[in-house]
C-alpha positions, 0 to 999 in steps of 0.5 A: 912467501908474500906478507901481506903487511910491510914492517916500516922499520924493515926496507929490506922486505919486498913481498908484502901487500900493504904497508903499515901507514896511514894511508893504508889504515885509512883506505882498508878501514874506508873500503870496510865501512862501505862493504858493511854500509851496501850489505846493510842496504841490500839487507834492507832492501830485502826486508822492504821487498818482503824477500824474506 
């Protein structure tokens, strides 16, 4: 079964997804902001646009 996170100290593990560093903390941390940023601008559109 694939993790979907690599133990560091592990090398022998090959199915996984991401692996448990820096890089990875930062990009899944940066795509998760701008996720929340465009559903707060689409939300707020609407609001402008009277859709609700």
């Amino acid at each position: 079964m694939t993790k979907i996170v690599k133990d560091s100290d592990n090398e022998q593990e090959r199915d996984y997804i991401f692996q448990d560093n820096k890089k990875t903390v930062f990009g899944a941390s940066f795509i998760v902001v701008i996720l929340v940023i465009l559903v707060l601008a689409v939300i707020a559109t609407a609001f402008y646009l009277d859709w609700f």
